[in-house]
C-alpha positions as CSV (number, residue, x, y, z in Angstrom):
1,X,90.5,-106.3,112.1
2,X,87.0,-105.9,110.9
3,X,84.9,-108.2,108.6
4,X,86.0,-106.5,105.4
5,X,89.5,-106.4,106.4
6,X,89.7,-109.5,106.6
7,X,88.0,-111.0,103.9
8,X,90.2,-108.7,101.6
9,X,93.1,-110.1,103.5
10,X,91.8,-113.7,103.3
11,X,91.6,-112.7,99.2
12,X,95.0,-111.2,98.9
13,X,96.1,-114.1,101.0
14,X,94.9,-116.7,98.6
15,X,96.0,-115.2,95.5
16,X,99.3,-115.0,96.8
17,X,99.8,-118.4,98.6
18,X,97.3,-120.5,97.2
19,X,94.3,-121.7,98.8
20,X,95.8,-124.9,100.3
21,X,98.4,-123.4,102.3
22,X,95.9,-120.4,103.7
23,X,93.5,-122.9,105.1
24,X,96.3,-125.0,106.8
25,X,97.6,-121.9,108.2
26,X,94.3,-121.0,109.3
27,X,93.3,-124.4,110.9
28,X,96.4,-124.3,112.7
29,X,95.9,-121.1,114.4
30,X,92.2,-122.0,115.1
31,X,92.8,-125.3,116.6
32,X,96.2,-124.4,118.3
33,X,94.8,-124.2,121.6
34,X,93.0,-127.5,120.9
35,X,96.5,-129.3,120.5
36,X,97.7,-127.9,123.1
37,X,95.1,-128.9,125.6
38,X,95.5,-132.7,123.3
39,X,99.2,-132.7,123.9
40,X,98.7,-131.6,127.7
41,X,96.4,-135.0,127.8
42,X,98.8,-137.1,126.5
43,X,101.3,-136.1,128.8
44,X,99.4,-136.9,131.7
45,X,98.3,-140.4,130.1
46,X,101.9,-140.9,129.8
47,X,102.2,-140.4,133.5
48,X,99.4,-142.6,134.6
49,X,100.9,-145.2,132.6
50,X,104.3,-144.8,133.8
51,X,103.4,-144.7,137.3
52,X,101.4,-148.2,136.7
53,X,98.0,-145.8,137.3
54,X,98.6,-144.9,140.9
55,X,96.9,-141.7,141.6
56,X,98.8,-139.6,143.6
C-alpha cells in the first residue's frame, strides 16, 4: 500500500468507525509484537519465581 493509499484508507476508515476505535486498532497492530515479546517476559518471570530463582 503506498502513502496515498493509505492515508485515503486511514480517511475512509475514520469516517466510518470513528477516530477512537481506528487508533486502538492501529496501536494494537503496531505494538503487537511488543506484547508479545512483554507476555514472553512474564512467563519466564513466572518461572524464575516458581522455581525459587534457580537458574537451570
Amino acid at each position: 500500500m503506498n502513502s496515498s493509499e493509505w492515508s485515503s484508507f486511514m480517511i475512509t476508515a475514520i469516517g466510518n468507525f470513528g477516530f477512537p476505535i481506528v487508533i486502538t486498532g492501529y496501536l494494537l497492530i503496531r505494538f503487537e509484537k511488543k506484547i508479545e515479546h512483554l507476555n514472553n517476559s512474564i512467563q519466564a518471570l513466572a518461572h524464575v519465581i516458581r522455581d525459587g530463582g534457580k537458574s537451570k
